[in-house]
Rosetta silent file (secondary structure, phi, psi, omega in degrees, C-alpha in Angstrom):
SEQUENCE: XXXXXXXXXXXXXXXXXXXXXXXXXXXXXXXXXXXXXXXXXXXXXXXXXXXXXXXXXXXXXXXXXXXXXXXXXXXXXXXX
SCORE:     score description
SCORE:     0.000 S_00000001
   1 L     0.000  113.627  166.895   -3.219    8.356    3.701 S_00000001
   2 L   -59.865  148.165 -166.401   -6.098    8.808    6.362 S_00000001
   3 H   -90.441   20.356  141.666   -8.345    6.010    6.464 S_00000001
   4 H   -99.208    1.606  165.636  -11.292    8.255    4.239 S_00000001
   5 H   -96.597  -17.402  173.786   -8.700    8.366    1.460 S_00000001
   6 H   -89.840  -58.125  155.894   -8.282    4.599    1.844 S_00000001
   7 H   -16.907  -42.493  168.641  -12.239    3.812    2.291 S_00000001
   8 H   -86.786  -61.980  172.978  -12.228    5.645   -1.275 S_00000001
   9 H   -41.216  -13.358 -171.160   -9.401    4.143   -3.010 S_00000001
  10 L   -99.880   -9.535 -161.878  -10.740    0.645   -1.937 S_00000001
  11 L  -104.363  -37.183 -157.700  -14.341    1.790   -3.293 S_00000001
  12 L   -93.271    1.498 -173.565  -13.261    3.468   -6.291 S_00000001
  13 L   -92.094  143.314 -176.576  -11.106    0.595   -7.643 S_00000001
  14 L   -92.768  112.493 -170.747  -12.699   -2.089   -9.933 S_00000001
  15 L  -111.836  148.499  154.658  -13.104   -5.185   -7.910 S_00000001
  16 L   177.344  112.288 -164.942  -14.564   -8.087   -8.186 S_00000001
  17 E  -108.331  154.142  160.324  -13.076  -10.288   -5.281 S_00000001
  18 E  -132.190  127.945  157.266  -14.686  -14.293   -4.585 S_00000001
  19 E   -81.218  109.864 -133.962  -15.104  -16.040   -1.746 S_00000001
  20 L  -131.604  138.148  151.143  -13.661  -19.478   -3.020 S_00000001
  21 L  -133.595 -178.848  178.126  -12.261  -22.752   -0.954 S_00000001
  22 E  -151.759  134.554  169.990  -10.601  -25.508   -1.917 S_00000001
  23 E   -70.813  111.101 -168.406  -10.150  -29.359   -1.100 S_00000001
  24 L   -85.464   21.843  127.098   -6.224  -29.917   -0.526 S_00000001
  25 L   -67.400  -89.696 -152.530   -7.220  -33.462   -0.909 S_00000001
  26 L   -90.447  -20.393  167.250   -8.843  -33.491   -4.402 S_00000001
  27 L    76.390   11.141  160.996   -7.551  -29.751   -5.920 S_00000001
  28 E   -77.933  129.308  168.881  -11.527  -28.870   -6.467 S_00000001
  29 E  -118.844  158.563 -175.182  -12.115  -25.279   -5.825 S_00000001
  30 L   -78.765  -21.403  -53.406  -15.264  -23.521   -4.777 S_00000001
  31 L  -111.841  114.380 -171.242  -16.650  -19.988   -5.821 S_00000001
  32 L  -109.423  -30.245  171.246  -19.460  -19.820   -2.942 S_00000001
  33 E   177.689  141.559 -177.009  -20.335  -15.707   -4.204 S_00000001
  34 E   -90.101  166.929 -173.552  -18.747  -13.197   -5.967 S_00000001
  35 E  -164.149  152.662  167.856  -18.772   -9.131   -4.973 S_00000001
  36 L  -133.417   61.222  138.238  -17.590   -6.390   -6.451 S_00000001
  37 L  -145.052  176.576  174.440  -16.257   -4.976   -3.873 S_00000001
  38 L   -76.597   92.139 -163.089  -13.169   -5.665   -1.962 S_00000001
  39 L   -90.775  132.844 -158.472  -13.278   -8.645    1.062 S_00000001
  40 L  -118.229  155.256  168.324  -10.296   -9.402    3.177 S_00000001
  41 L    21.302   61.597  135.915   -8.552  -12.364    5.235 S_00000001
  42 L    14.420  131.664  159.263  -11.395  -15.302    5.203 S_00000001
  43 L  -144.017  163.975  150.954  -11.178  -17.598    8.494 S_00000001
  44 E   -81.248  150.022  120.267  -13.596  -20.658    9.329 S_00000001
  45 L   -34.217  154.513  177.918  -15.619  -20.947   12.432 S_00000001
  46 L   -57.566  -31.533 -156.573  -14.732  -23.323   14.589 S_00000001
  47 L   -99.693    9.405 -164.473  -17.738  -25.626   13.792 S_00000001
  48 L    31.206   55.874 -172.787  -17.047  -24.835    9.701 S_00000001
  49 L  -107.881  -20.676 -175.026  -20.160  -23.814    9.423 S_00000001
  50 E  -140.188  155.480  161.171  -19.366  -19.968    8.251 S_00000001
  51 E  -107.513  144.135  138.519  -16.389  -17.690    7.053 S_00000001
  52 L  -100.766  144.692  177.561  -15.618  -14.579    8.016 S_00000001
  53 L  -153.231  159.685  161.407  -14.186  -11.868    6.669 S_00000001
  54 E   -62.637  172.605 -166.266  -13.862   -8.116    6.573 S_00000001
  55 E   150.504  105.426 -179.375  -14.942   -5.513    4.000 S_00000001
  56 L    73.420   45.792 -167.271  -15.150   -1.737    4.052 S_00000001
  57 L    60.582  -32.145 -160.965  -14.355   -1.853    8.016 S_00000001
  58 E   -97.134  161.840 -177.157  -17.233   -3.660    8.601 S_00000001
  59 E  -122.313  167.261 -144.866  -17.154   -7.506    9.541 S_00000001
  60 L  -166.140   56.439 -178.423  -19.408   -9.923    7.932 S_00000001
  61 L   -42.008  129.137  175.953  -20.189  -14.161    7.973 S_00000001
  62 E   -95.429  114.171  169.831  -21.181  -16.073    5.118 S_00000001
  63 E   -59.799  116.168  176.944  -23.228  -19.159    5.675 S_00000001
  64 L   -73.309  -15.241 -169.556  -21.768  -22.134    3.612 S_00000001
  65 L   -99.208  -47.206  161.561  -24.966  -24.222    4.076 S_00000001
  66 L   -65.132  -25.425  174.982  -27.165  -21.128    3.037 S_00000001
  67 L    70.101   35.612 -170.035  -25.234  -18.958    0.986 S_00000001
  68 E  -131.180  128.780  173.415  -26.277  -15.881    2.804 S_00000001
  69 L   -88.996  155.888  169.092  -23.611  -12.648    4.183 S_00000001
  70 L  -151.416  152.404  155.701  -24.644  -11.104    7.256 S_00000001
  71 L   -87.577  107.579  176.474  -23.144   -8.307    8.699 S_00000001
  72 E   -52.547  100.663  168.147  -21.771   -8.536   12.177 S_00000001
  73 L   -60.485  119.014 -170.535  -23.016   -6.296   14.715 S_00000001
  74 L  -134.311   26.614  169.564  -19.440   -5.096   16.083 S_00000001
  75 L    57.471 -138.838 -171.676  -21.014   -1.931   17.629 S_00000001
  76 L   -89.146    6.644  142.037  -18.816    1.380   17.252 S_00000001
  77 L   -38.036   54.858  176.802  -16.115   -1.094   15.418 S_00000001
  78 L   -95.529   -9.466  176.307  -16.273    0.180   11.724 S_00000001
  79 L  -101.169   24.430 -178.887  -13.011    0.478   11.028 S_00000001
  80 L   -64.266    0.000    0.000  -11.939   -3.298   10.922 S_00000001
């Protein structure tokens, strides 16, 4: 599979992924925003101010204090 038959199998499948955290003190989880498409491997920032994660090759941050995705200028990186 060439990665334009996998860019379409990941598009054409019915998703609906959330970016969620949880306190491993207290067991409370999070749902900070739902998508229906498919978003990959989460990390913090150092300063836990944002997560990142991938989606469609492209890379992306979420602000936890704003609640706003951005898209990561990664230049001629699209395949991520």
């Amino acid at each position: 599979m060439d990665r334009d038959d996998l860019m379409r199998y990941l598009n054409d499948r019915n998703q609906n992924c959330r970016l969620e955290t949880m306190d491993v003190e207290t067991g409370e989880r999070r749902v900070h925003k739902s998508f229906d498409r498919v978003i990959e491997a989460p990390n913090w920032t150092g300063d836990g101010a944002f997560l990142i994660y991938n989606s469609g090759g492209l890379i992306y941050d979420y602000s936890l204090e704003k609640g706003v995705e951005r898209r990561i200028d990664t230049g001629i990186a699209v395949n991520c």
